[in-house]
C-alpha positions as protocol buffer text, in pm:
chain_id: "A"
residue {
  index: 1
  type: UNK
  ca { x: 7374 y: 13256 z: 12470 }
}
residue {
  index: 2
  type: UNK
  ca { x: 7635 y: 13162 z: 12683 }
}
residue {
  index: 3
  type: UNK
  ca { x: 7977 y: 13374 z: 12754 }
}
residue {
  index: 4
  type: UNK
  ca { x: 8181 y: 13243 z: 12446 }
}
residue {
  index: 5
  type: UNK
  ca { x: 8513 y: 13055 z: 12599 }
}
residue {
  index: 6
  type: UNK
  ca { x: 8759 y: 12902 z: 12359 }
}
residue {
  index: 7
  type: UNK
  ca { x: 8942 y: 12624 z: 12576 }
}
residue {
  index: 8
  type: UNK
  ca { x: 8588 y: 12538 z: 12730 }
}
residue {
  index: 9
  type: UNK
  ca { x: 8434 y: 12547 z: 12355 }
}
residue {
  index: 10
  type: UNK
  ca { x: 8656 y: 12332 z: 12243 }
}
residue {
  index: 11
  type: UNK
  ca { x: 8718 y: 12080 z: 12531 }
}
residue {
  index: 12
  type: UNK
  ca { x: 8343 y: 12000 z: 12505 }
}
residue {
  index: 13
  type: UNK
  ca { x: 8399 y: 11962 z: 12128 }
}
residue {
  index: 14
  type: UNK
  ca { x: 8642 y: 11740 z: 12161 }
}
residue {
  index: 15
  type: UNK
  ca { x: 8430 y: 11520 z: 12422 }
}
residue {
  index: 16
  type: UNK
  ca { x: 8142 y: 11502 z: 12133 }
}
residue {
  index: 17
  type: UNK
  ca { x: 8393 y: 11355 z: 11893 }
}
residue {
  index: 18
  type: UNK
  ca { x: 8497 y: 11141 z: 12098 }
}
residue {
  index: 19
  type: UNK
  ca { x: 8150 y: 11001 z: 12270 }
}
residue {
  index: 20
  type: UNK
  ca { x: 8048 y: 10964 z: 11860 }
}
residue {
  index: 21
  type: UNK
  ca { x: 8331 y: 10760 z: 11786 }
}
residue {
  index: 22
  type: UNK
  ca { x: 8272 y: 10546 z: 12053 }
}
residue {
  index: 23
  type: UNK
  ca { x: 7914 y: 10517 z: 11982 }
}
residue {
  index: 24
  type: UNK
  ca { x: 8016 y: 10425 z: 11587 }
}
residue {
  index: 25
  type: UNK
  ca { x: 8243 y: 10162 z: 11712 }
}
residue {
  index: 26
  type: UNK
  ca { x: 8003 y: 9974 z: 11902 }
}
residue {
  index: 27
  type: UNK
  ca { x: 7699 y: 10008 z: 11638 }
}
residue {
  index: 28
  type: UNK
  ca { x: 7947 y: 9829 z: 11410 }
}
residue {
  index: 29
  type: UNK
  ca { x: 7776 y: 9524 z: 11403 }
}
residue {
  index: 30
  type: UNK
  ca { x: 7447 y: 9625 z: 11263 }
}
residue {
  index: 31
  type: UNK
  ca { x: 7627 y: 9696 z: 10915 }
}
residue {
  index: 32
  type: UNK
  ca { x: 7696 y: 9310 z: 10901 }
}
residue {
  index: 33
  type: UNK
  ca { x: 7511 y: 9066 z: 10680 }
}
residue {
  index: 34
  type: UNK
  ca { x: 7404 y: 9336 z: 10440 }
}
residue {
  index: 35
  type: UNK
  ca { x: 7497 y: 9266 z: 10119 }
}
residue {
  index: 36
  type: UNK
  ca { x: 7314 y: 9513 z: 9944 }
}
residue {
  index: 37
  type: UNK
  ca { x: 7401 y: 9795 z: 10141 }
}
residue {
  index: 38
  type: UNK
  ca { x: 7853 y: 9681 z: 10153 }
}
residue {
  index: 39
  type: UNK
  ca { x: 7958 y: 9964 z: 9926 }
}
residue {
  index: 40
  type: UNK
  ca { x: 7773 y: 10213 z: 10098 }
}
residue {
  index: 41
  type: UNK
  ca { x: 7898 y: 10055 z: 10427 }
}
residue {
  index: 42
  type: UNK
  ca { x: 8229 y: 10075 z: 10339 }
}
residue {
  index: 43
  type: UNK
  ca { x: 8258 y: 10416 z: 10260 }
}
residue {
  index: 44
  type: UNK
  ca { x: 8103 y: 10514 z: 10603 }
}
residue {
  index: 45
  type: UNK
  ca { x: 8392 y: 10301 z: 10727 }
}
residue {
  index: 46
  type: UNK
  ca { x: 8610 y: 10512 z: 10525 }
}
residue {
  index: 47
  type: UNK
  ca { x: 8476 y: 10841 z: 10703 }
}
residue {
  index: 48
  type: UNK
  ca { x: 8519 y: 10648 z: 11042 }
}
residue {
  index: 49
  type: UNK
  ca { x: 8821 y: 10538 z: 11006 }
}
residue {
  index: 50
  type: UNK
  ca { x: 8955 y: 10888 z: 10884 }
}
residue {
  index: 51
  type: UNK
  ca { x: 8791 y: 11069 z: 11154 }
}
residue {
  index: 52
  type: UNK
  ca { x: 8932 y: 10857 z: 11451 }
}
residue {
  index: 53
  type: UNK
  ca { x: 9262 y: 10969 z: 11251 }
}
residue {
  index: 54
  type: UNK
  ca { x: 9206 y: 11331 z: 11246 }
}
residue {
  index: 55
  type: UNK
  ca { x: 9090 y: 11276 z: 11643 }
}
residue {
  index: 56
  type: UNK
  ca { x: 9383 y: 11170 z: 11728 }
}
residue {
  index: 57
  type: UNK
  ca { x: 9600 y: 11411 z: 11477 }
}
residue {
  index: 58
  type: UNK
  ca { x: 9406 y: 11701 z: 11636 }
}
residue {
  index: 59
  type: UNK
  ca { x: 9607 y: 11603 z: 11994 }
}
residue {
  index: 60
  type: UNK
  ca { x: 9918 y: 11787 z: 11909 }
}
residue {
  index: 61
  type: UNK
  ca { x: 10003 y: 12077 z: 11708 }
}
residue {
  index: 62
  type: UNK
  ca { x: 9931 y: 11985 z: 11339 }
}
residue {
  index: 63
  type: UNK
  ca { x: 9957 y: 12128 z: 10981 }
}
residue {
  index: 64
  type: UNK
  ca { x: 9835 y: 11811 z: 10808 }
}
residue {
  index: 65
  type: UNK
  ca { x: 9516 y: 11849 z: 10931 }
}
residue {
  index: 66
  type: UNK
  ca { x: 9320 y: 12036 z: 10674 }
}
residue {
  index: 67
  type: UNK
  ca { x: 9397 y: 11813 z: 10422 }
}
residue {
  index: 68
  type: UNK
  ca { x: 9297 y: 11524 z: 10656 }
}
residue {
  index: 69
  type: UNK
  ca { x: 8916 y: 11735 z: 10675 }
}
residue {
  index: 70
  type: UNK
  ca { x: 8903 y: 11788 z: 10339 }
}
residue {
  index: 71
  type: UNK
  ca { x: 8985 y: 11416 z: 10261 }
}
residue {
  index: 72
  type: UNK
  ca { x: 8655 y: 11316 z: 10487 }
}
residue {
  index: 73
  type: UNK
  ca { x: 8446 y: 11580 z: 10328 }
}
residue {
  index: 74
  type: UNK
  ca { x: 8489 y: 11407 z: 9960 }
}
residue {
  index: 75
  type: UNK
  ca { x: 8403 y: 11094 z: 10126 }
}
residue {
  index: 76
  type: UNK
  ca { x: 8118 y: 11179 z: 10293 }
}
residue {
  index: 77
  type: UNK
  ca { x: 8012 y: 11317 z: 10015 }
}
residue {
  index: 78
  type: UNK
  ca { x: 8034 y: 11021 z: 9801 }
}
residue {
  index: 79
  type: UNK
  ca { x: 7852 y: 10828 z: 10046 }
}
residue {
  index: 80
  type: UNK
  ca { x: 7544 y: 11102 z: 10057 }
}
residue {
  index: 81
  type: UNK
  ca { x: 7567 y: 11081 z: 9666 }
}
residue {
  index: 82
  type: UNK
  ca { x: 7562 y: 10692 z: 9718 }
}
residue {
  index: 83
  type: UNK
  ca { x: 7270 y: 10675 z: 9903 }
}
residue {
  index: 84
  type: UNK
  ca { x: 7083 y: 10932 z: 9694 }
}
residue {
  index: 85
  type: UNK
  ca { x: 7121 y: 10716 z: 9364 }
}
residue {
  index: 86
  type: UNK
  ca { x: 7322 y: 10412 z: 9441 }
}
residue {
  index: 87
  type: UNK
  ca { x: 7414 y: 10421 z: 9082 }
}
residue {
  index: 88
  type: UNK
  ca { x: 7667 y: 10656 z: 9147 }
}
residue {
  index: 89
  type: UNK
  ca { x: 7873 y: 10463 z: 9199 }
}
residue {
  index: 90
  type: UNK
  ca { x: 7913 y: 10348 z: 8823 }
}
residue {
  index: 91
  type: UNK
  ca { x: 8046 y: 10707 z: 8815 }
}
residue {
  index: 92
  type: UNK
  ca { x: 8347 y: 10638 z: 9082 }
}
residue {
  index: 93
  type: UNK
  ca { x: 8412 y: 10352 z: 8836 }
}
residue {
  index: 94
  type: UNK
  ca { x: 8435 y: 10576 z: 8578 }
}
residue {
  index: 95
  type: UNK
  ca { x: 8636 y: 10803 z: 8806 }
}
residue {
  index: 96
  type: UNK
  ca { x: 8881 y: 10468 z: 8890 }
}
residue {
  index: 97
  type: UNK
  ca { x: 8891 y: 10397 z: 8495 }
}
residue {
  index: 98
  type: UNK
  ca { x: 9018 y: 10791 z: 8393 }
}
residue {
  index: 99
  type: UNK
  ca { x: 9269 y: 10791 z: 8619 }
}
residue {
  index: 100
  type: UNK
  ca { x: 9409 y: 10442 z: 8484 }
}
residue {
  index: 101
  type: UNK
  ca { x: 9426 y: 10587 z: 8136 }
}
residue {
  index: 102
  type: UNK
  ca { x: 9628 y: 10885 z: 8261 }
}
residue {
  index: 103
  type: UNK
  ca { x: 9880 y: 10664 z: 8435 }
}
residue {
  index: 104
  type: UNK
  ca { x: 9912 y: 10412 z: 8200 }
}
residue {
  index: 105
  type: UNK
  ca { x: 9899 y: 10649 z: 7917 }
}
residue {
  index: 106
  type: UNK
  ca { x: 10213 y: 10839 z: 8113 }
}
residue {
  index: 107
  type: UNK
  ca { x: 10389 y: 10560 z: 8149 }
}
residue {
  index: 108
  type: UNK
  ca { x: 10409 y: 10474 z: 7776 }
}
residue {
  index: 109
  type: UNK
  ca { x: 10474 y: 10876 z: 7685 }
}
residue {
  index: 110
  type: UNK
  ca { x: 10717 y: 10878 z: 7974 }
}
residue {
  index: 111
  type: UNK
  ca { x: 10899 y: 10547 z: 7975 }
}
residue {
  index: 112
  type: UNK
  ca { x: 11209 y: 10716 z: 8137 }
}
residue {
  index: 113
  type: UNK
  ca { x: 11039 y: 10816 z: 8438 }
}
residue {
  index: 114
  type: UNK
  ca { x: 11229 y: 10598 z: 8713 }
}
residue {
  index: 115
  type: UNK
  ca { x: 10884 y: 10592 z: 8927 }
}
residue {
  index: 116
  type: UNK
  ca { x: 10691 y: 10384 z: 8650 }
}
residue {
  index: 117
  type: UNK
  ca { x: 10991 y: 10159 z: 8644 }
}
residue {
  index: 118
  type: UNK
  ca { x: 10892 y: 9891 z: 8898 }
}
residue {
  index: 119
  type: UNK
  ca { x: 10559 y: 9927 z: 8796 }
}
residue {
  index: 120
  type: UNK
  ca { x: 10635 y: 9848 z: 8422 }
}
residue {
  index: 121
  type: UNK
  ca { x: 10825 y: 9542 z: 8504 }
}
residue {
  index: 122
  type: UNK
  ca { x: 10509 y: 9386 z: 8629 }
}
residue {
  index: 123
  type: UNK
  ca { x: 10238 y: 9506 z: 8411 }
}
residue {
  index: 124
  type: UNK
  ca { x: 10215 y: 9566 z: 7988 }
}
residue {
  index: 125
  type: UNK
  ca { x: 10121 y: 9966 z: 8023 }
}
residue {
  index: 126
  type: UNK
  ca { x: 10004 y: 9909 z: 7680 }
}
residue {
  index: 127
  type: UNK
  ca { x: 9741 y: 9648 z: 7738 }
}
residue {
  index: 128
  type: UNK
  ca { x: 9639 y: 9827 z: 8070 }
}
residue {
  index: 129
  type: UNK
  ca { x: 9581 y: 10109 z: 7850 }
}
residue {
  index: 130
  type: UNK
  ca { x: 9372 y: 9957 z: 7606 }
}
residue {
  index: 131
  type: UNK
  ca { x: 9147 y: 9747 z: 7848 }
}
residue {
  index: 132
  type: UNK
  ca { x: 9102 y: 10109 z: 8066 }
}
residue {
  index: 133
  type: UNK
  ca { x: 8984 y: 10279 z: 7790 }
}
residue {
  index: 134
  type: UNK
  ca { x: 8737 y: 10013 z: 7698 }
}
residue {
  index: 135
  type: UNK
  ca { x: 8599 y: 10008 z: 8036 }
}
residue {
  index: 136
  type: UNK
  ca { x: 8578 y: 10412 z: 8051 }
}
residue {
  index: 137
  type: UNK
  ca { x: 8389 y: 10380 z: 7735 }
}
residue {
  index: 138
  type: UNK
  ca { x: 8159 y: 10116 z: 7861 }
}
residue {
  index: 139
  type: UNK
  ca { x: 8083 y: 10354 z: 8134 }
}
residue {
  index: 140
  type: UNK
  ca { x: 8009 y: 10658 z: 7963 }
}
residue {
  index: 141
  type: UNK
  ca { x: 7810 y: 10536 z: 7651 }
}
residue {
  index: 142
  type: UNK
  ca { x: 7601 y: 10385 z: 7982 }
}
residue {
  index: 143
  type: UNK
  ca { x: 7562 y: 10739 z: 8042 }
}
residue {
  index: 144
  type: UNK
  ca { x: 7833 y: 10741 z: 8383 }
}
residue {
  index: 145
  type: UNK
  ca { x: 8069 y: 11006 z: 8362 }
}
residue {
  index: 146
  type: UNK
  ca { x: 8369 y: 11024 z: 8556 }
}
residue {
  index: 147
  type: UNK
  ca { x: 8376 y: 11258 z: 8852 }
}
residue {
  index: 148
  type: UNK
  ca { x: 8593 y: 11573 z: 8964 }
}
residue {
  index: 149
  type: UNK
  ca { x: 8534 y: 11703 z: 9311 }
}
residue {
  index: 150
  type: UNK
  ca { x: 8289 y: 11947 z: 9223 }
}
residue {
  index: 151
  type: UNK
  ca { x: 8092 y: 11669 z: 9113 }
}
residue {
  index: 152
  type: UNK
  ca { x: 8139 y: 11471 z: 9398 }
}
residue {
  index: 153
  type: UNK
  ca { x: 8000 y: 11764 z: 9607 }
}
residue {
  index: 154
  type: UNK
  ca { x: 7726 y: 11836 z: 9329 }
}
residue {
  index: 155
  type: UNK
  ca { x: 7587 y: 11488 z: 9358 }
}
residue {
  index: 156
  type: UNK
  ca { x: 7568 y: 11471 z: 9706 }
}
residue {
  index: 157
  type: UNK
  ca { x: 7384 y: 11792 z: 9756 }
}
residue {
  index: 158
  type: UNK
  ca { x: 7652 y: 11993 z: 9897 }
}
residue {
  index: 159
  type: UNK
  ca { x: 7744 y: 12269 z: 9660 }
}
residue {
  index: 160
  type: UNK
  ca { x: 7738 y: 12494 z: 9918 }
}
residue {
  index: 161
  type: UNK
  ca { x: 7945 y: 12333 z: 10144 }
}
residue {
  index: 162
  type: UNK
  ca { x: 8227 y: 12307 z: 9817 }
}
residue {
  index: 163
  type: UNK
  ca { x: 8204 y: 12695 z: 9785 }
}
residue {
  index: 164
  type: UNK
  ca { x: 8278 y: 12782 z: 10157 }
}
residue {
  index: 165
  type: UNK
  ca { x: 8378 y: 12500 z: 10384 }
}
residue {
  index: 166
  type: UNK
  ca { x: 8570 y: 12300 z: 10115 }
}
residue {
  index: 167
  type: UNK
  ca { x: 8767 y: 12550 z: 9954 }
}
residue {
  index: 168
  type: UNK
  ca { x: 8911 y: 12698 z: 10295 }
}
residue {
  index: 169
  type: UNK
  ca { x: 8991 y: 12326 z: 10372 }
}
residue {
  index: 170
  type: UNK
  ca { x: 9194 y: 12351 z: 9982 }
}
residue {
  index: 171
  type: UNK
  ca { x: 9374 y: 12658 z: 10081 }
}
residue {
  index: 172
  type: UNK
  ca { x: 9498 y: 12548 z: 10416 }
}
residue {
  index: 173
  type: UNK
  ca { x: 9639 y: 12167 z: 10297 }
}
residue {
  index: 174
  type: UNK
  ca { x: 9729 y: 12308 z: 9963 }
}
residue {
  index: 175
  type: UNK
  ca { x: 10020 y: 12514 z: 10159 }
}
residue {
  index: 176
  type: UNK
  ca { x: 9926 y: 12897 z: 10010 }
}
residue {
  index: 177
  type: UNK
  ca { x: 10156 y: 13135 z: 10108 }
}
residue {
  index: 178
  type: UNK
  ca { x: 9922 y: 13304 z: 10379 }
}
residue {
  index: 179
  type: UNK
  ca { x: 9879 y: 12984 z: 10537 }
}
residue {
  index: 180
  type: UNK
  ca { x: 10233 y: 12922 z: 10582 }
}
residue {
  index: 181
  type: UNK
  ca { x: 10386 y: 13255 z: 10703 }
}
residue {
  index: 182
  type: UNK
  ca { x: 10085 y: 13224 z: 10968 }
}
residue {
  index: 183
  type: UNK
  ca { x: 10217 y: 12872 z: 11088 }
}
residue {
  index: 184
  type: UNK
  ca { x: 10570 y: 12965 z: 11075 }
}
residue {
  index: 185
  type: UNK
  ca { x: 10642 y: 13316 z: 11096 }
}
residue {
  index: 186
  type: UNK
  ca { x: 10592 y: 13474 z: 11451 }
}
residue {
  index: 187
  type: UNK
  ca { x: 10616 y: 13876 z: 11455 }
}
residue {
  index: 188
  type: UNK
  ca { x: 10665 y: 13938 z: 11836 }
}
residue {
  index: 189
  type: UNK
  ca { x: 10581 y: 14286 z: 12088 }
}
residue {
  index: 190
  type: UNK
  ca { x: 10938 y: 14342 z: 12046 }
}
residue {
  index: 191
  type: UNK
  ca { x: 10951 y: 14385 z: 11659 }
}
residue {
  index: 192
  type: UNK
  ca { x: 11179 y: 14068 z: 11601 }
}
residue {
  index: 193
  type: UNK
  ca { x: 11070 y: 13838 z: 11385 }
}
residue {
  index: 194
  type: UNK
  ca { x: 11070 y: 13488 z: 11465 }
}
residue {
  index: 195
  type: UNK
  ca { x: 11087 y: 13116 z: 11302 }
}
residue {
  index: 196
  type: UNK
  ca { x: 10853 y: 12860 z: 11488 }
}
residue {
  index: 197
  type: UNK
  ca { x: 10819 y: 12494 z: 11400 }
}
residue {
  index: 198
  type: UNK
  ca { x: 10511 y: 12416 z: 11528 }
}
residue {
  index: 199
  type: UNK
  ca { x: 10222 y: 12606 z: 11722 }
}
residue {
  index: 200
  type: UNK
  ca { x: 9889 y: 12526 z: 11814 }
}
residue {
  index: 201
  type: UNK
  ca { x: 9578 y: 12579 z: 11574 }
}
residue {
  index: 202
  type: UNK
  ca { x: 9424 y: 12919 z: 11641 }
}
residue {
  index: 203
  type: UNK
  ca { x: 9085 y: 12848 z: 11852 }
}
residue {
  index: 204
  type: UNK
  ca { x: 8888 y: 12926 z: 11581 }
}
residue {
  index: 205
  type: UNK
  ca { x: 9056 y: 12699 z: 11325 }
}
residue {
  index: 206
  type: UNK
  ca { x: 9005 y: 12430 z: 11597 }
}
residue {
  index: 207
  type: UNK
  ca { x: 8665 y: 12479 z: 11621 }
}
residue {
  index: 208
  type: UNK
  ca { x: 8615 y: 12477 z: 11227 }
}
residue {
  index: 209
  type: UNK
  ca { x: 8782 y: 12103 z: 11240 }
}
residue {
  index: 210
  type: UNK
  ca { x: 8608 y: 11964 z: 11565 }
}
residue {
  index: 211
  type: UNK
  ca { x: 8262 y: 12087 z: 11452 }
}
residue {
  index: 212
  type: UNK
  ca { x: 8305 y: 11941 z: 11093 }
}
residue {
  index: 213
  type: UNK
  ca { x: 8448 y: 11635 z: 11212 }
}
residue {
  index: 214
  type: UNK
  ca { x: 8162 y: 11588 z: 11450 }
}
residue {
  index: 215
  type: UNK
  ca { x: 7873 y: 11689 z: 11246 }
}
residue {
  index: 216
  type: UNK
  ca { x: 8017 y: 11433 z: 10961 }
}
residue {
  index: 217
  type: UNK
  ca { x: 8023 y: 11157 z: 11179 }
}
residue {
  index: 218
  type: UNK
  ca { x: 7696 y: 11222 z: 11290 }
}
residue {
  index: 219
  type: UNK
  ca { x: 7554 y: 11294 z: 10951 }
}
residue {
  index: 220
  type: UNK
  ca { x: 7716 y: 11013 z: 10780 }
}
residue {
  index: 221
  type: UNK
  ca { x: 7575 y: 10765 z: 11075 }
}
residue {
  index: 222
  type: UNK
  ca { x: 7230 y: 10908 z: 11075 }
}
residue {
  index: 223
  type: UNK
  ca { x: 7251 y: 10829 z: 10666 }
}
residue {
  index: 224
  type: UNK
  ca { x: 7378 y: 10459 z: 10684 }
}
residue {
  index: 225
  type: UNK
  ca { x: 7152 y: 10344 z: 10967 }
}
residue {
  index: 226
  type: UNK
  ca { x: 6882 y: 10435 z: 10789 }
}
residue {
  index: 227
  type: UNK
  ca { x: 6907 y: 10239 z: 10531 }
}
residue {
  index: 228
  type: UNK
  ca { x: 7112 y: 9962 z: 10673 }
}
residue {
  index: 229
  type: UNK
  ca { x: 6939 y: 9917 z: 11001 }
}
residue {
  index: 230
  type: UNK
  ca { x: 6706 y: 10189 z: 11105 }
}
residue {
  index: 231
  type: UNK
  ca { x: 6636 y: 10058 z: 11431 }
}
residue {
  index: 232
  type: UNK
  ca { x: 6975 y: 10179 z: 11526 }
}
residue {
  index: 233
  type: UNK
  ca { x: 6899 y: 10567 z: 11452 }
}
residue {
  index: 234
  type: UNK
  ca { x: 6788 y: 10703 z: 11789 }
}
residue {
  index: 235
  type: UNK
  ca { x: 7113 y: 10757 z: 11918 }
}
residue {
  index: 236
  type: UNK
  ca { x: 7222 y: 10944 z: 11615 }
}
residue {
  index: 237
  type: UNK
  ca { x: 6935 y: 11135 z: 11604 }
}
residue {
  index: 238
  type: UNK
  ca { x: 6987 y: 11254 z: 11990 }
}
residue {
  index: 239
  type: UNK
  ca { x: 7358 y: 11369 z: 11905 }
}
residue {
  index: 240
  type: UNK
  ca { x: 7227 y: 11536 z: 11613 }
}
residue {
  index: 241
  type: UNK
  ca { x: 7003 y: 11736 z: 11851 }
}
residue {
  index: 242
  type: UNK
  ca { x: 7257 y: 11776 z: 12093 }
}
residue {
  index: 243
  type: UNK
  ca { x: 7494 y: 11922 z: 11856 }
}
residue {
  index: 244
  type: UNK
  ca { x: 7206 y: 12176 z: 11748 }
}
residue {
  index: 245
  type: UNK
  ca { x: 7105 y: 12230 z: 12095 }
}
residue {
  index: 246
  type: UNK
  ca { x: 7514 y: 12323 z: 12180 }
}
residue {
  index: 247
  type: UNK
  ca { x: 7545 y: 12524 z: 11862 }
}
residue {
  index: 248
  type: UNK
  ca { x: 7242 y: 12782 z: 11951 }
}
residue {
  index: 249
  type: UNK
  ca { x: 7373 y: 12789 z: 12294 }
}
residue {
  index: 250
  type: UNK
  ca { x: 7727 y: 12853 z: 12281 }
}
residue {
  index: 251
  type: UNK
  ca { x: 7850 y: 12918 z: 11931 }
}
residue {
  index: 252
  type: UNK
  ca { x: 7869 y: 13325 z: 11873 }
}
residue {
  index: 253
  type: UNK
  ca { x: 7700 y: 13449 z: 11565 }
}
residue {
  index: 254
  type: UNK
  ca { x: 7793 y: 13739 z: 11348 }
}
């Protein structure tokens, strides 16, 4: 193993990110003319997009970032859940239905609330209620039950990752109190204690986000191609080695 160095670490990181986006940019193309395969598609769009976001987010001090991560993981978690039983996808129906019946059922039990107000002048909450509900029904009695996040992570094979990587992701964008006295609250040499507005990410923290974001991408390509156009694979499968390769190499252990 190499002699760990942070800024080295994680300028090399940052080069993978970027050489993957690049690379998912240009294989855009082969996820054209694929009708069967457009939901999945667009969900690996979704991760995409998101991670050239967080690429960009991650070139200045930021706090948003974990729940940027976090965001990405659920996604890419839908879309290994997707293309494990594409039928799953009756379930983020079911998912999109609940969450109507909340709103809509809010709205009528909270008709003072001035945020529904715009919304109620253009829609009978009522009637959205009622249809909702039907359609929730229609899903479970079909046997599709909406989703919470555990179950996103469940479906897609990555319980594990929900235990560990995913609930350090909810603690940093959730704001606990940890979190924020480490962002904000600087105890100096001298004793004085200090307000900052914004710092860098510790290396470490850095190197949680670039490595996730990396390894998603990657993942999530490897997964699409190969059902969408598996021609188009090599590439993804030689950063997936590299990435291995780099992590045995340089990444310190214990």
């Amino acid at each position: 193993m190499t002699q760990f160095d942070p800024a080295t670490l994680l300028g090399d990181y940052r080069a993978m990110l970027d050489g993957a986006i690049a690379d998912a940019r240009a294989d855009l193309s082969g996820l054209q003319a694929k009708p069967k395969y457009m939901t999945l598609a667009a969900v690996y769009l979704t991760v995409l997009q998101s991670t050239i976001e967080a690429a960009n987010a991650l070139r200045a001090p930021t706090i948003t970032i974990g729940g940027v991560v976090r965001s990405i993981l659920e996604s890419y978690a839908d879309l290994h859940a997707l293309a494990r039983n594409p039928l799953y996808a009756r379930r983020m129906l079911a998912t999109l239905y609940e969450q109507r019946c909340k709103l809509f059922q809010d709205m009528l039990t909270h008709p003072a609330n001035q945020y529904h107000a715009s919304l109620a002048q253009q829609l009978d909450p009522a009637a959205e209620l009622a249809q909702s509900t039907q359609q929730l029904n229609t899903e479970k009695a079909a046997g599709y039950q909406p989703l919470n996040n555990y179950d996103r992570m469940d479906a897609a094979g990555l319980s594990n990752e929900y235990r560990s990587l995913y609930w350090q992701l909810c603690l940093e964008s959730h704001n606990s109190i940890a979190t924020i006295e480490a962002r904000h609250i600087d105890s100096a040499r001298d004793g004085v204690i200090r307000l900052v507005l914004e710092r860098d990410n510790p290396p470490g923290t850095m190197l949680k986000y670039l490595d996730s974001l990396v390894s998603m991408l990657i993942e999530a390509s490897l997964l699409v191609y190969s059902k969408v156009n598996p021609q188009m694979c090599v590439r993804w499968q030689r950063r997936q080695a590299d990435l291995h390769a780099y992590r045995s190499a340089n990444i310190p252990v214990g």
